[in-house]
N, C-alpha and C positions, 0 to 999 in steps of 0.2 A: 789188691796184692800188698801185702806187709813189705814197707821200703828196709833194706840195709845199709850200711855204710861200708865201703870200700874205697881203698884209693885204685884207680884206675887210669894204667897210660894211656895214652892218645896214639902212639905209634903199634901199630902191627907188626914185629917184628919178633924172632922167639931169643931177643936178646931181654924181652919186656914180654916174660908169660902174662896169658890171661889167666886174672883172679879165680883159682879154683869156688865153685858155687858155696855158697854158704847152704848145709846142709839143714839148716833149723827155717830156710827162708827159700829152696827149691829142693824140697825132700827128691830122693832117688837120684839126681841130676848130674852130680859131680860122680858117681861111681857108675858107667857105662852097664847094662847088662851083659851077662856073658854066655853064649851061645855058641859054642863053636864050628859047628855044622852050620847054622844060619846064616852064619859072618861069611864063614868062605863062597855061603851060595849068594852072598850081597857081595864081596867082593868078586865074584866070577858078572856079576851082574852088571856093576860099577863100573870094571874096566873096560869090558863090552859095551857099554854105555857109551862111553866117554871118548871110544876109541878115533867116532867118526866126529865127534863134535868142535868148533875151531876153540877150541880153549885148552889151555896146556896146565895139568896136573902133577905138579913136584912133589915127589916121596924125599923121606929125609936120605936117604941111601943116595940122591941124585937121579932118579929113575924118572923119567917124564912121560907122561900120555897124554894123547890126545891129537886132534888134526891141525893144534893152532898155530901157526909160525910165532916168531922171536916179539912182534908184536901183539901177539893174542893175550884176554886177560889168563891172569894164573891166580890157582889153586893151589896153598899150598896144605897139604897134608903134614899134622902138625903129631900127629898121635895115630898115625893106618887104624892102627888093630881096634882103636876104641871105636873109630867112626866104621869100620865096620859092623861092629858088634849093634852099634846103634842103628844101624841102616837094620842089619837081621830082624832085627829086635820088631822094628817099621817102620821102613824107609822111610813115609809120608809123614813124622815125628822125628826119627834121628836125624835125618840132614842137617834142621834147623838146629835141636838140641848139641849137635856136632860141632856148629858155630857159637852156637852160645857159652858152650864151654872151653872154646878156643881148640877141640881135637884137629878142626882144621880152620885156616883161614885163608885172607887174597895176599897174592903180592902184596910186594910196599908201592907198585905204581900200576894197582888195577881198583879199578871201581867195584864194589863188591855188586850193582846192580849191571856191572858189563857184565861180568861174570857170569851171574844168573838167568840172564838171557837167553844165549844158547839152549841152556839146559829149557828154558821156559818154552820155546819155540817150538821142540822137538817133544815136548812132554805126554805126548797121545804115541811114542814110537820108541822111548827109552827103552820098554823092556819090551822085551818079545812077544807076541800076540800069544802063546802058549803058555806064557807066566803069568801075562794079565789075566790070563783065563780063573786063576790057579789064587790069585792075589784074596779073593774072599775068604780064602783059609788062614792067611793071618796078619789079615789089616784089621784097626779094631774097627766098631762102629759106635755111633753116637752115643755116649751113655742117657740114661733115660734123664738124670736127674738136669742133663743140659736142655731137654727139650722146651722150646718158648711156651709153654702152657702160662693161663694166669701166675700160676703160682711160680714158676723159676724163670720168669721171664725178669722181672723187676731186678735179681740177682746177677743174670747171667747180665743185664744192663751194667751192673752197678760194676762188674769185674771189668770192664774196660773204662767205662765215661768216667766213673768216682774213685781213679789210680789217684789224679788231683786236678782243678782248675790250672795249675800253675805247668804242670807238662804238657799240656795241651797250648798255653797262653807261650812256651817257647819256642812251639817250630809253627804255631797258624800263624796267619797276617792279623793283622787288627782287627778284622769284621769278625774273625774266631768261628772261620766257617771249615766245617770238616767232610770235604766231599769236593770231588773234582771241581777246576774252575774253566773258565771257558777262555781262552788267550786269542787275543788280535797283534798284529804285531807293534810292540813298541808297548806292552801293558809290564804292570809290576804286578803280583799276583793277589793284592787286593781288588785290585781295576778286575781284573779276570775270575774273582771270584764276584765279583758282585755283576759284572755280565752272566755268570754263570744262574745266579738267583734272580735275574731278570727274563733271562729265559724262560725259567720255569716258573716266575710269575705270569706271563705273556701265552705260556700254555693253559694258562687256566683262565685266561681271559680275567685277569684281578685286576679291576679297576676302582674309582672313589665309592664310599658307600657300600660295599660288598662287605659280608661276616665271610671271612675267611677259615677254615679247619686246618693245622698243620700239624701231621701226625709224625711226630719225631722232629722236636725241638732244635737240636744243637745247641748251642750257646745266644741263641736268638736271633742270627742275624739275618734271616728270611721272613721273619714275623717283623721284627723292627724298620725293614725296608719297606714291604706291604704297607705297612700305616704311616710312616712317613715321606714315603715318594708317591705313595698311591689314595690315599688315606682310606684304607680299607681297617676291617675291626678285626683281629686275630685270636681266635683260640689255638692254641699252642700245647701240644701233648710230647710230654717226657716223662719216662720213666728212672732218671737222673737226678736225684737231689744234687747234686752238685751242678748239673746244669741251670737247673730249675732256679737257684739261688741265683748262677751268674747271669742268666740269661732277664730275670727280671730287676738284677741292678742294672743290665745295659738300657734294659726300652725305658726304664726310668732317667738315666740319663741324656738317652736321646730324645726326652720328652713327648716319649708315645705310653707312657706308662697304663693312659687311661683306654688306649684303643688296643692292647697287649695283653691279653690272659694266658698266663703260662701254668700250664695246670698236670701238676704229678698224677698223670693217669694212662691206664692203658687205651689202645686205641678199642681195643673191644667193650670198653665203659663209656665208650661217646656216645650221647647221644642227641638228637635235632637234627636239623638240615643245613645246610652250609652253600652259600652261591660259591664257593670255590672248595675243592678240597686240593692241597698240593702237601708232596712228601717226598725228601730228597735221598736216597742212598738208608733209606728205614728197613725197605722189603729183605734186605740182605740180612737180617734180625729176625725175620718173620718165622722163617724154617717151613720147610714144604709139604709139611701133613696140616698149616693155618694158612698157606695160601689160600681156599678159597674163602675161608673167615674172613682176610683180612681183605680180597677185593669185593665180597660182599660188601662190607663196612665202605667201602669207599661209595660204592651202588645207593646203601640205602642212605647216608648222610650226605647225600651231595643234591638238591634240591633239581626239578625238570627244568631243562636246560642251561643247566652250570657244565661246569668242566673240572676236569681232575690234570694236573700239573704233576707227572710220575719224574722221577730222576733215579736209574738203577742201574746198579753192576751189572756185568751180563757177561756169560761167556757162550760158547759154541751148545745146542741142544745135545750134540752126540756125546761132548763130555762131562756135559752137565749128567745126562741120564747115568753114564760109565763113572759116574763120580762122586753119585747124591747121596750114599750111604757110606762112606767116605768118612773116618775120622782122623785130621790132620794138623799139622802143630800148629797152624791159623788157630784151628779151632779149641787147640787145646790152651793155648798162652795168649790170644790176642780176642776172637770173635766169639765164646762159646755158643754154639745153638744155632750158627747160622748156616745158610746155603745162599748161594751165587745163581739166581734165575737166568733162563735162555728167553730172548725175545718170546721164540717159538711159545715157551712155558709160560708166560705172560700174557699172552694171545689165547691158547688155549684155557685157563681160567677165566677169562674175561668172556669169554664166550659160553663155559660150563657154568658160570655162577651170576655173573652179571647182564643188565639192559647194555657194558659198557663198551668199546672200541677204542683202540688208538686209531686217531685220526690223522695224527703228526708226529714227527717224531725228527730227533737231532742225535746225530751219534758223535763222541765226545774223545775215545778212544786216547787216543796221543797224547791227550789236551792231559789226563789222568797221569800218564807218565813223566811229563813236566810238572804236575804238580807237585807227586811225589818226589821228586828228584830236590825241588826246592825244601818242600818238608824234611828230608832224608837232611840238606845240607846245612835247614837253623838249627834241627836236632844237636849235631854233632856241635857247630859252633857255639850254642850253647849250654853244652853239656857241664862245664864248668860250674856252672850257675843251678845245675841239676846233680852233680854229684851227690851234696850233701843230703840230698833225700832216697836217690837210685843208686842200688851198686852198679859193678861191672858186668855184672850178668847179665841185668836189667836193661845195660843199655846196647850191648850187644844184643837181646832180645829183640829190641824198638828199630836196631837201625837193620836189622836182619827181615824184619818183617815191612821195612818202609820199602828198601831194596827188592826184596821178594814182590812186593805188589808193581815196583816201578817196571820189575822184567816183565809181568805178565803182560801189561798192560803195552808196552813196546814190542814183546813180540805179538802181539793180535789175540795171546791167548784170551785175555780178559780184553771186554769192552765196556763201555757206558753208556747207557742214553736217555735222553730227557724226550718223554713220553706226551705226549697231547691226548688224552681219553675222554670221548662224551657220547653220550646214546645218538643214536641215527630219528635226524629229526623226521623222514620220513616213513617209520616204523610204523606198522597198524595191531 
C-alpha cells in the first residue's frame, strides 16, 4: 500500500473531522456509492438490526437505537445517508469503509472493540433468514486475481507483511511474533507469546538435533527459539521479503544464524523430509480450493514418526460453510485470498488427503482477544511515531480491523487452536 501523509487528530469527536481519504491513494473511498433503493433496504435492515442489540446508535437529529442503556457502548452516526449508501452498496465492505472514512464512529468514552461485539456475537442472526437466503445476489465474491495460486500468492503476501518492518516493530513485543500468545497470570505479552511458541514447539515434539520445517516465517521468532532453546536446525519458509530480511538479521543476532535457514519460498516448492513440521496462523493464507495441497505438503515432508505442530484461526463449520465464498473488507484492505478454517474442515482434509490426525489439540480463543486488545493499544500510542509514513485513513483502517478481530474473538465467534497432528502409529 502506497503511504500518505496526513495530519490526523487523536480525539474522535465531530469537532475534529476525519481526514477525508486521499483519492490518488484509496481510489473510490472518499465518495460513497449512490443507490437509493439499496440504502433504504440497508437502512430498513440496520435499524432492525440494531434494535435488539445492547448498544446505543446516535443519529445527528438526536435519534437513538438500540437495546443499550446510558452505559452501553455508542455509535455515533456521523454521515446516515453515506453509511447507508455503503452498507447498500455491501454491507460486508461498507461497514468497515464507513469507519474508515469517518461516516460514522464511537462515542468519546466507548471502545470501538466494545462496540463491535454485540454486533459480533449475534452475527449468524443480524439479518433475517429470508435476506441471507437472498444475500448471493449482491455480495461480491473472491476476485480471481486474489486467489493463492503460485503466481498471486507471493503478491497477495507482499500486500500486508511488506506495508513495512517498522509498523509491525510498533504494536508486536520484542520477539515480533504476529499470532495469538498464550497468557498465564502475571505475563507481559512477550512471556505469553513465547509460551505460546513453546506450545507449539511441544506439539511437534522439537527437540536437540531435529531439522525442523516452518512454513510461514513471521519475523523469525519460532525458528530462532527452536535452535536456541532446543537446538534444533530450522528451515524457515516466507514469502515476505521484508520478513525474510528481518527475520534473518535476528537469528543472526541471536547467534543461531548458522542453525537458521530463512528461505523466500512457497511452501509448495519444499522439498525433503523434516522430523518436525510446525506452522503458526499460515493456513488462513492458504484459501480453501489449496487446502488439500497444502495438508498433503505437511504429509509428505514430515518424515515416519515425526509430528506436525498446526496453530490456526478457526471459527464455527456452519459459518464457515455460510461464509466461504464471502468477499469482505478483511479481505479486501487487510488479508487478500484468505479463508478462516473450522476444526470440523481441518479434520476432514486431513483424513481426505493425508496418513495424518490431530491427536492434541489447545484452544486459545480469549487468550486472541487479549492480544489484540494490547496490539490495538501500542498501535494507537504509537501512532505518533507512524504518522509520518500512514495517513488518517490508514490508521483508522489498522485500529478498525485490530478492533474487528478483538470482537470476534470475545464473542466466541472466531477461535484458535494449536493443533498436535501425527499418523496413527498403529495403522496397517
Amino acid at each position: 500500500m502506497t503511504t500518505v501523509h496526513h495530519n490526523v487528530s487523536r480525539t474522535e469527536d465531530a469537532r475534529f473531522p476525519v481526514p477525508r481519504p486521499d483519492e490518488a491513494h484509496w481510489p473510490g473511498l472518499a465518495t460513497p456509492p449512490h443507490d437509493a433503493l439499496r440504502a433504504r433496504i440497508a437502512e430498513g435492515l440496520f435499524r432492525n438490526a440494531v434494535r435488539t442489540l445492547p448498544v446505543r446508535v446516535v443519529f445527528p437529529d438526536g435519534t437513538v437505537l438500540g437495546a443499550g442503556d446510558r452505559h452501553a457502548p455508542v455509535m455515533r452516526m456521523v454521515r446516515p445517508a453515506n453509511v447507508f449508501h455503503r452498507l447498500g452498496a455491501d454491507a460486508k465492505i461498507g461497514f468497515g469503509e464507513a469507519y474508515m472514512t469517518g461516516d460514522w464512529t464511537t462515542g468519546p468514552d466507548t471502545d470501538l472493540a466494545d462496540l463491535l461485539a454485540p454486533f459480533a456475537a449475534r452475527m449468524s442472526s443480524l439479518v433475517h433468514p429470508a435476506f441471507q437466503r437472498l444475500r448471493h445476489l449482491v455480495e461480491r465474491t473472491q476476485p480471481m486475481g486474489e486467489e493463492n495460486t503460485k503466481e498471486n500468492s507471493r503478491h497477495n503476501i507482499s500486500r500486508h507483511y511488506d506495508l513495512s518492518n517498522e509498523l509491525f516493530e510498533a504494536f508486536l513485543d520484542e520477539t515480533m511474533t504476529y499470532s495469538s500468545a498464550w497468557f498465564e497470570p502475571g505475563d507481559d505479552l512477550a512471556t505469553a507469546q513465547l509460551r505460546k511458541i513453546d506450545g507449539v514447539l511441544d506439539m511437534a515434539r522439537v527437540s536437540e538435533g531435529m531439522h525442523v520445517l516452518e512454513i510461514g516465517s513471521g519475523w523469525g521468532a519460532l525458528a530462532i527459539r527452536a535452535a536456541a532453546d532446543r537446538g534444533a536446525r530450522v528451515t524457515t519458509l516466507t514469502l515476505s521479503s521484508e520478513q525474510q530480511a528481518l527475520a534473518r538479521a535476528r537469528a543472526e543476532e541471536a547467534g543461531v544464524a548458522h542453525l537458521v535457514d530463512v528461505k523466500l519460498q512457497d511452501y509448495r516448492d519444499a522439498t525433503g523430509q523434516y522430523d518436525a513440521v510446525v506452522s503458526v496462523e499460515m493456513i488462513e493464507a492458504v484459501g480453501e480450493k489449496f487446502w488439500a495441497t497444502y495438508f498433503s505438503a505437511l504429509d509428505t515432508l514430515l518424515v515416519p514418526g515425526g509430528r506436525v505442530g498446526l496453530q490456526s484461526i478457526t471459527m464455527p463449520h456452519d459459518r464457515m460453510m455460510a461464509t466461504r465464498r464471502s468477499y469482505t473488507w478483511i479481505h479486501k484492505y487487510v488479508f487478500p485470498g484468505g479463508i478462516i478454517p473450522s476444526v470440523r474442515s481441518i479434520e476432514d482434509n486431513l483424513t481426505a488427503h493425508t496418513s495424518l490426525s490431530i491427536v492434541e489439540r489447545r484452544d486459545l480463543g480469549p487468550h486472541y482477544g487479549h492480544t489484540l486488545h494490547l496490539w490495538r493499544d501500542r498501535f494507537i500510542a504509537e501512532w505518533p511515531q507512524l504518522s509520518g509514513s500512514f495517513d488518517g485513513t490508514f490508521r483508522r483502517m489498522w485500529e478498525f480491523y485490530l478492533a474487528y478481530c478483538e470482537a470476534g474473538f470475545r464473542s466466541g465467534y472466531l477461535g484458535v487452536s494449536q493443533l498436535g497432528l501425527a499418523r496413527d502409529p498403529f495403522h496397517r
